[in-house]
mmCIF file as Biopython writes it, N, C-alpha, C and O atoms, coordinates in Angstrom:
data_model
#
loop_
_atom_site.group_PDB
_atom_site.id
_atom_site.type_symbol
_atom_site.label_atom_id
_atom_site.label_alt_id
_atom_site.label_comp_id
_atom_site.label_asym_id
_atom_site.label_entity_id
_atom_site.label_seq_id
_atom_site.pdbx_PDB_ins_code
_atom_site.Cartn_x
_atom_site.Cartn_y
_atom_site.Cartn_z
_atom_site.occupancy
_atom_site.B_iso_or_equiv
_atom_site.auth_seq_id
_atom_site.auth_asym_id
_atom_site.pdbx_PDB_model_num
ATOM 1   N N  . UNK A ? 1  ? -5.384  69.676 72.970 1.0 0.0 1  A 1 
ATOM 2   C CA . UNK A ? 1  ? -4.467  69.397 71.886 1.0 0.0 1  A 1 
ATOM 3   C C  . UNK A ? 1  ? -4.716  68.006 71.309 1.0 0.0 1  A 1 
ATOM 4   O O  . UNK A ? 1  ? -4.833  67.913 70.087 1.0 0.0 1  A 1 
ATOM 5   N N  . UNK A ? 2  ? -4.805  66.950 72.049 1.0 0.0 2  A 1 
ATOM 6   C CA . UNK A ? 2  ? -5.318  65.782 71.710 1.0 0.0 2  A 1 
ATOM 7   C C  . UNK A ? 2  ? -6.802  65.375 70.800 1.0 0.0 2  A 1 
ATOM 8   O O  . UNK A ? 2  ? -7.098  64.445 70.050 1.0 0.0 2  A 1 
ATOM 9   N N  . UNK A ? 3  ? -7.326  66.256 71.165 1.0 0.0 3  A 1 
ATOM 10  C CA . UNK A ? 3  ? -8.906  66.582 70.160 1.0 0.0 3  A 1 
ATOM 11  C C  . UNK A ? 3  ? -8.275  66.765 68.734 1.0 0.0 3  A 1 
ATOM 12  O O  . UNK A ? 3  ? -8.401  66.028 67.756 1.0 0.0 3  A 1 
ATOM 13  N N  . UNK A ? 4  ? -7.392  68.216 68.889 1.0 0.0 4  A 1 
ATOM 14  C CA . UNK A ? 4  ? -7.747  68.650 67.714 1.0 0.0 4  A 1 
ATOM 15  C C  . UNK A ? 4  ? -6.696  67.903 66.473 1.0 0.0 4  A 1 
ATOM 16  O O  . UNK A ? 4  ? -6.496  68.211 65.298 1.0 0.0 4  A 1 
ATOM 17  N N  . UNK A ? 5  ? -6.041  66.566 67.519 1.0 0.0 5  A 1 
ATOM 18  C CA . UNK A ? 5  ? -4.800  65.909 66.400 1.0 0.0 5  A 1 
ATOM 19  C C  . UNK A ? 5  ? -5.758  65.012 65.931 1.0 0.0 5  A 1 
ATOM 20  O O  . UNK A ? 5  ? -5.641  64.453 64.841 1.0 0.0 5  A 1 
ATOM 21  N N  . UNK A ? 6  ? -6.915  64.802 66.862 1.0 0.0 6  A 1 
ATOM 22  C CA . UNK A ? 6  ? -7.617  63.251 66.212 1.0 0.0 6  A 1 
ATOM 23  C C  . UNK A ? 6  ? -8.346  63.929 64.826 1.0 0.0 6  A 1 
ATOM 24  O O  . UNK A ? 6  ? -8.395  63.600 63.641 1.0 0.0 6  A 1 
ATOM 25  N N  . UNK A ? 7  ? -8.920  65.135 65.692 1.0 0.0 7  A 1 
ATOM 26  C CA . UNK A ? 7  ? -9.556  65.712 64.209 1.0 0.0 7  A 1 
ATOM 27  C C  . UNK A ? 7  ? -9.238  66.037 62.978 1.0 0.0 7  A 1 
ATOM 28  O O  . UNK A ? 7  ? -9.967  66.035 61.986 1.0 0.0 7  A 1 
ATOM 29  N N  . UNK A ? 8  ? -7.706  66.424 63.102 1.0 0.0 8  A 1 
ATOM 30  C CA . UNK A ? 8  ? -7.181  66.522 61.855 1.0 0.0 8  A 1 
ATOM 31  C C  . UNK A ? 8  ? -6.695  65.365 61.172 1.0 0.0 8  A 1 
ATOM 32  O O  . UNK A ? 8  ? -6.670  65.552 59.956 1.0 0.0 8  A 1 
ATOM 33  N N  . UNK A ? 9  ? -6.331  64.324 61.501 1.0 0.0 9  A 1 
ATOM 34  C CA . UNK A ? 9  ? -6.601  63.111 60.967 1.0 0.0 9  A 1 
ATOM 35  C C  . UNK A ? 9  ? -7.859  62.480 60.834 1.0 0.0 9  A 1 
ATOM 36  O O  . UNK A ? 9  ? -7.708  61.531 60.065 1.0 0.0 9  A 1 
ATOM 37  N N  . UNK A ? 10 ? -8.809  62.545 61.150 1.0 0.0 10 A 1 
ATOM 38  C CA . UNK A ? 10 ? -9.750  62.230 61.171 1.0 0.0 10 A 1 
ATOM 39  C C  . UNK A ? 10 ? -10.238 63.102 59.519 1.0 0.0 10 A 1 
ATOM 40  O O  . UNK A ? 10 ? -10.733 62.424 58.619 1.0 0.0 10 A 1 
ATOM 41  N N  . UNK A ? 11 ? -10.040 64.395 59.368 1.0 0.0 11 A 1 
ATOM 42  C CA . UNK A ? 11 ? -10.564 65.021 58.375 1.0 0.0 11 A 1 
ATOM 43  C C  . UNK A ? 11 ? -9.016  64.334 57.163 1.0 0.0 11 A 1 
ATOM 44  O O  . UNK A ? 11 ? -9.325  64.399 55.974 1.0 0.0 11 A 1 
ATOM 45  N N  . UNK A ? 12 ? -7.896  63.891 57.371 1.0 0.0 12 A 1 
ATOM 46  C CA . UNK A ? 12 ? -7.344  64.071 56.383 1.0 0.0 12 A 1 
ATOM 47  C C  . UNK A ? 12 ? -7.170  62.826 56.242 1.0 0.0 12 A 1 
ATOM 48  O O  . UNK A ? 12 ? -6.678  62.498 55.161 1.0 0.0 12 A 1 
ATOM 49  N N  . UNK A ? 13 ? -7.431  61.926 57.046 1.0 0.0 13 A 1 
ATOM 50  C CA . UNK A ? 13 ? -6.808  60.241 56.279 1.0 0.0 13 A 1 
ATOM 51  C C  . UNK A ? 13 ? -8.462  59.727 56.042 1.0 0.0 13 A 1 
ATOM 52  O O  . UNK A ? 13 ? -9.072  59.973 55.001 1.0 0.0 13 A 1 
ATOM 53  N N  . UNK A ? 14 ? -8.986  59.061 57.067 1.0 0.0 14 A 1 
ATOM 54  C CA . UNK A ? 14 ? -10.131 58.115 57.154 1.0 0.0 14 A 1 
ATOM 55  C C  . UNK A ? 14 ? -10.636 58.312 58.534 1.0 0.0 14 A 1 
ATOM 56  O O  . UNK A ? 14 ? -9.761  57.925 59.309 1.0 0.0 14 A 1 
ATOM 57  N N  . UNK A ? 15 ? -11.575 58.706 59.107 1.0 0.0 15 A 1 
ATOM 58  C CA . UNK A ? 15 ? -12.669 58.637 60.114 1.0 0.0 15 A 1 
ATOM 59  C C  . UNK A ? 15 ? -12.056 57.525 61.080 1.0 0.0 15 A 1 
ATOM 60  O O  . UNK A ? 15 ? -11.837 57.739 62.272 1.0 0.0 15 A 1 
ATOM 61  N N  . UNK A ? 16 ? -11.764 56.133 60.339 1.0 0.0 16 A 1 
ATOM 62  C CA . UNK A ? 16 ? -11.669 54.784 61.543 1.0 0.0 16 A 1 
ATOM 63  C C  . UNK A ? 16 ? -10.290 54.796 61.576 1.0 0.0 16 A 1 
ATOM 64  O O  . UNK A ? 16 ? -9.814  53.974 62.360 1.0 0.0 16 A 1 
ATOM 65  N N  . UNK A ? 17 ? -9.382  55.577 60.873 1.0 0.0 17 A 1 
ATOM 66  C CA . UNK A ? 17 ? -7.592  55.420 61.539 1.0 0.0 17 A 1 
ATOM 67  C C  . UNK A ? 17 ? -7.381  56.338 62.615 1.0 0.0 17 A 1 
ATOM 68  O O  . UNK A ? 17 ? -6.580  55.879 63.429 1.0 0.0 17 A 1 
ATOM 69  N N  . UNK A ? 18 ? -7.803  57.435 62.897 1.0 0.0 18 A 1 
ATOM 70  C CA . UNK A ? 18 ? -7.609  58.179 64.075 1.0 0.0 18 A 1 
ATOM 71  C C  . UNK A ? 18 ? -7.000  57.372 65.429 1.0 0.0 18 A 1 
ATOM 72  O O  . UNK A ? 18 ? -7.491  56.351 65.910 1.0 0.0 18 A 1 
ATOM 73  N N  . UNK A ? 19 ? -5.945  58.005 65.864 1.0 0.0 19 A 1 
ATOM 74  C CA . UNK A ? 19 ? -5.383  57.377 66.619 1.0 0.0 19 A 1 
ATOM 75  C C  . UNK A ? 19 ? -6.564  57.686 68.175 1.0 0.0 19 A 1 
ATOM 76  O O  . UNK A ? 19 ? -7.195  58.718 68.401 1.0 0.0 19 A 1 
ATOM 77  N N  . UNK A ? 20 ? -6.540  56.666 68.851 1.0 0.0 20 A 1 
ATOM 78  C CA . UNK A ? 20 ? -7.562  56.650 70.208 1.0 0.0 20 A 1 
ATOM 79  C C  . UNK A ? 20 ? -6.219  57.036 71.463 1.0 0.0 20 A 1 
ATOM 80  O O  . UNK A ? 20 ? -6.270  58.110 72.062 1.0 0.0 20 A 1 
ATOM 81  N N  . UNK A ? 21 ? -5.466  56.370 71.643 1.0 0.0 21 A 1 
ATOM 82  C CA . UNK A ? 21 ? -4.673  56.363 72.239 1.0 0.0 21 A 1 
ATOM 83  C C  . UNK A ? 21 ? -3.290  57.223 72.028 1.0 0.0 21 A 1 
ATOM 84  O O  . UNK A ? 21 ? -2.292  56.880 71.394 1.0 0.0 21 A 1 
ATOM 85  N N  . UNK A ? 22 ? -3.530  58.462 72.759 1.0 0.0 22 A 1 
ATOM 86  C CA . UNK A ? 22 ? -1.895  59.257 72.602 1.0 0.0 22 A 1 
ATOM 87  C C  . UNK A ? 22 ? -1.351  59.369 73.739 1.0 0.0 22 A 1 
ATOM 88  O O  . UNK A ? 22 ? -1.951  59.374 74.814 1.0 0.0 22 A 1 
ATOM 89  N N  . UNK A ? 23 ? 0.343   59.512 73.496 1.0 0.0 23 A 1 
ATOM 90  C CA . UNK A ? 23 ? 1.338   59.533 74.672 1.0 0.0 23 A 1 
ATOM 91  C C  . UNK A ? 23 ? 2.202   60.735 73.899 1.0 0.0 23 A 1 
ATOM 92  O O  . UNK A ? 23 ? 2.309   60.672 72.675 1.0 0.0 23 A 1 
ATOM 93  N N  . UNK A ? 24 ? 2.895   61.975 74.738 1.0 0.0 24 A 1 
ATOM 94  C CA . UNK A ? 24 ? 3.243   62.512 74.410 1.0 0.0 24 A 1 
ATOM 95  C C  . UNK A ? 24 ? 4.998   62.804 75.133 1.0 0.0 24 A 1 
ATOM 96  O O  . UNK A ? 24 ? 4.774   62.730 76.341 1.0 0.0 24 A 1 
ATOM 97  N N  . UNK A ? 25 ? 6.055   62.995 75.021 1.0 0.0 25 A 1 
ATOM 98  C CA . UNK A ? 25 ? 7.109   62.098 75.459 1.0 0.0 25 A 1 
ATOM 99  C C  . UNK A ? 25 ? 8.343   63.162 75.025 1.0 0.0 25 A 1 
ATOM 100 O O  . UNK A ? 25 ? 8.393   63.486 73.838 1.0 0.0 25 A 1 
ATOM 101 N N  . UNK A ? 26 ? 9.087   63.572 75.723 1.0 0.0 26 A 1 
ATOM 102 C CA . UNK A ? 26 ? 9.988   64.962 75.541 1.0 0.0 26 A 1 
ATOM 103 C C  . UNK A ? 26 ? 11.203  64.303 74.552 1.0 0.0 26 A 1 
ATOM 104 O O  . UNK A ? 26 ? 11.790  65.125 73.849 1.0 0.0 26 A 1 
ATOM 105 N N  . UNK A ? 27 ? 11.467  63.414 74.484 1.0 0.0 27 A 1 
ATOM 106 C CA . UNK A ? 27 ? 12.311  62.469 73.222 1.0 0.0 27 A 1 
ATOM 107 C C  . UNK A ? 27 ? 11.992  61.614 73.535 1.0 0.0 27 A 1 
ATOM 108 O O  . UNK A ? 27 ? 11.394  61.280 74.557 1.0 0.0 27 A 1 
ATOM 109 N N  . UNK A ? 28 ? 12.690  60.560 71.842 1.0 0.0 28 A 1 
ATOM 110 C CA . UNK A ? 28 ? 12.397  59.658 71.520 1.0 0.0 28 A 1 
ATOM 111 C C  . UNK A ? 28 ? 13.782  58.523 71.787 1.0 0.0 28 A 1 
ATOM 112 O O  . UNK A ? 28 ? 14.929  58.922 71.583 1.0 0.0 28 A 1 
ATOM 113 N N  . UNK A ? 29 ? 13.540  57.270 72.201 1.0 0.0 29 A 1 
ATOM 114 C CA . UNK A ? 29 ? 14.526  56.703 72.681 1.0 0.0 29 A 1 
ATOM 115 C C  . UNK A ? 29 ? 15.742  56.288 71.775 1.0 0.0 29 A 1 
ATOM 116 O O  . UNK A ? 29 ? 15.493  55.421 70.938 1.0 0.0 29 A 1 
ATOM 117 N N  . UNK A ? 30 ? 16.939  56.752 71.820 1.0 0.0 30 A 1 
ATOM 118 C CA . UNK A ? 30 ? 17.926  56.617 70.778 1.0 0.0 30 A 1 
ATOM 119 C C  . UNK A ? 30 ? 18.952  55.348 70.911 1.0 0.0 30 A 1 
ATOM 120 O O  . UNK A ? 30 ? 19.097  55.049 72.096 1.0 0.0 30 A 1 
ATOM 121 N N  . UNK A ? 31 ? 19.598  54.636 70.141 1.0 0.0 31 A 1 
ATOM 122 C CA . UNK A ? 31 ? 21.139  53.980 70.787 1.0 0.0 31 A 1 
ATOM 123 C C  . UNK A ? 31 ? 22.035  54.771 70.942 1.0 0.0 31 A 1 
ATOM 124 O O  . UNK A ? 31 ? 21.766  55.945 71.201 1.0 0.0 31 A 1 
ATOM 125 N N  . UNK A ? 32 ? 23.198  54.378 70.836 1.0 0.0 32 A 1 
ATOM 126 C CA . UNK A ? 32 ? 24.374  54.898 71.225 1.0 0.0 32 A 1 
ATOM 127 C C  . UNK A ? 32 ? 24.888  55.517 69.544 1.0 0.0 32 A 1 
ATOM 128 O O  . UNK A ? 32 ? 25.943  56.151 69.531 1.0 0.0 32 A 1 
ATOM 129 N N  . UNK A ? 33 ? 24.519  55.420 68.871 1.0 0.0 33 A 1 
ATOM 130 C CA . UNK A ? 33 ? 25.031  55.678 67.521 1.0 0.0 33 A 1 
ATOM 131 C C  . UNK A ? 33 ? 24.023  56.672 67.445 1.0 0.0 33 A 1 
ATOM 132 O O  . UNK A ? 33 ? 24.573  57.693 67.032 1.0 0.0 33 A 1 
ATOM 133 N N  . UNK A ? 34 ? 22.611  56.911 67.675 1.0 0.0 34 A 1 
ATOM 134 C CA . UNK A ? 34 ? 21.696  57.792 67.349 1.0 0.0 34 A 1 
ATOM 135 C C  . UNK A ? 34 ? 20.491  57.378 66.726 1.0 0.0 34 A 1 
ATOM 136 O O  . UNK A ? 34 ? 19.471  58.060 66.626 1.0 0.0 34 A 1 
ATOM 137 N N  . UNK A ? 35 ? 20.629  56.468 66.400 1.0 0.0 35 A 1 
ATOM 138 C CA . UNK A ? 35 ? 19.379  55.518 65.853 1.0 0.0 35 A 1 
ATOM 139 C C  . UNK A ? 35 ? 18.082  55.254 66.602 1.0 0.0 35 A 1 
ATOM 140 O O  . UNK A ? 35 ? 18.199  54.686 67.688 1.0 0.0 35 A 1 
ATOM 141 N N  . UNK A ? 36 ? 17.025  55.538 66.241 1.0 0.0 36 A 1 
ATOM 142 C CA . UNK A ? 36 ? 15.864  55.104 67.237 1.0 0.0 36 A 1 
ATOM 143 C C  . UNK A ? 36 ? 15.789  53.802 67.501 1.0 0.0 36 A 1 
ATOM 144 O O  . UNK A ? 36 ? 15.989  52.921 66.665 1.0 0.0 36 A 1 
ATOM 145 N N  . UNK A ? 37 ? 15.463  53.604 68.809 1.0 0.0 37 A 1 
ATOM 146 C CA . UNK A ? 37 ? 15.087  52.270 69.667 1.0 0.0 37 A 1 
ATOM 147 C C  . UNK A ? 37 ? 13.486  51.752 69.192 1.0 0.0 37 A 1 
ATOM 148 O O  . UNK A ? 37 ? 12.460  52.059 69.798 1.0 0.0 37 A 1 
ATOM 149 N N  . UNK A ? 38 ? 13.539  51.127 68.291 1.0 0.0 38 A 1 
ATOM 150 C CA . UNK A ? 38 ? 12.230  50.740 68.056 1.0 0.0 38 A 1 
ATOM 151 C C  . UNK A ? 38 ? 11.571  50.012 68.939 1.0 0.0 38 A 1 
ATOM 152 O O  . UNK A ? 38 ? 10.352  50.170 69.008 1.0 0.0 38 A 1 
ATOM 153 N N  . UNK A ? 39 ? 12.231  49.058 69.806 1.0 0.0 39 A 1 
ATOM 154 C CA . UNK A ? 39 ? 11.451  47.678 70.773 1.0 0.0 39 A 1 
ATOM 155 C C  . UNK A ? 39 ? 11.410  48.698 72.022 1.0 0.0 39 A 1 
ATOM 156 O O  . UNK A ? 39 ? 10.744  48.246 72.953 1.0 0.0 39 A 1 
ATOM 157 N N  . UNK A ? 40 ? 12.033  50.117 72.281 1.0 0.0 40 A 1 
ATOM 158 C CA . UNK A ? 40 ? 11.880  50.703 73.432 1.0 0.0 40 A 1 
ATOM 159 C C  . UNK A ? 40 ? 10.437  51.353 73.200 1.0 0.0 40 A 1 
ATOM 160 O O  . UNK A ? 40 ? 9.531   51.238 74.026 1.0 0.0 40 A 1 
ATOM 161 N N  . UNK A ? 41 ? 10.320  52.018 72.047 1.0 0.0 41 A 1 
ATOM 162 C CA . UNK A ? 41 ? 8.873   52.465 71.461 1.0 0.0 41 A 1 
ATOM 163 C C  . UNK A ? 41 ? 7.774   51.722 71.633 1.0 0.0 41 A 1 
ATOM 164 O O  . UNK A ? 41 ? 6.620   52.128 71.496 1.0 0.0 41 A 1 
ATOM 165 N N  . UNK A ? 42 ? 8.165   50.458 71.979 1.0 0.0 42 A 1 
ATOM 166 C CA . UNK A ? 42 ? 6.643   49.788 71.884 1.0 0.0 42 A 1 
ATOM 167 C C  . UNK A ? 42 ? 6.070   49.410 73.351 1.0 0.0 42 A 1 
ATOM 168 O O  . UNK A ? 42 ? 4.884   49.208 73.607 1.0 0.0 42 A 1 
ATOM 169 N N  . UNK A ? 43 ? 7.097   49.359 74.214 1.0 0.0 43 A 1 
ATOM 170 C CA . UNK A ? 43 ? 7.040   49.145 75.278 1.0 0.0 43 A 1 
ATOM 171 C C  . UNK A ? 43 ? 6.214   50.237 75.783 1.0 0.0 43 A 1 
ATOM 172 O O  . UNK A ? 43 ? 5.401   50.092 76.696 1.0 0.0 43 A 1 
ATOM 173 N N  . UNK A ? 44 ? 6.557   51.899 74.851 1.0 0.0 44 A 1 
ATOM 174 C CA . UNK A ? 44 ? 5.787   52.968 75.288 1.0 0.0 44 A 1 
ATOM 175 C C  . UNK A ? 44 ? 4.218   53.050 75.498 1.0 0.0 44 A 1 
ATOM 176 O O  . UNK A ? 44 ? 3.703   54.094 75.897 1.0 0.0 44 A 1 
#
């Protein structure tokens, strides 16, 4: 699955943005209101 995401970015943006590095993650970290945790994301 990871192949075929690089490839399709790879065919639809630019060759050198393809992401190298994927993490795949059952949700995304929220606050208490519902808002995504951006500084928790990066830590990812």
């Amino acid at each position: 699955m990871v192949a075929d995401l690089q490839e399709f970015v790879k065919r639809a943006v630019a060759a050198y943005r393809y992401p190298r590095l994927d993490a795949f993650i059952d949700a995304l970290p929220r606050t208490e209101t519902g808002k995504l945790k951006r500084s928790a994301l990066k830590t990812l």
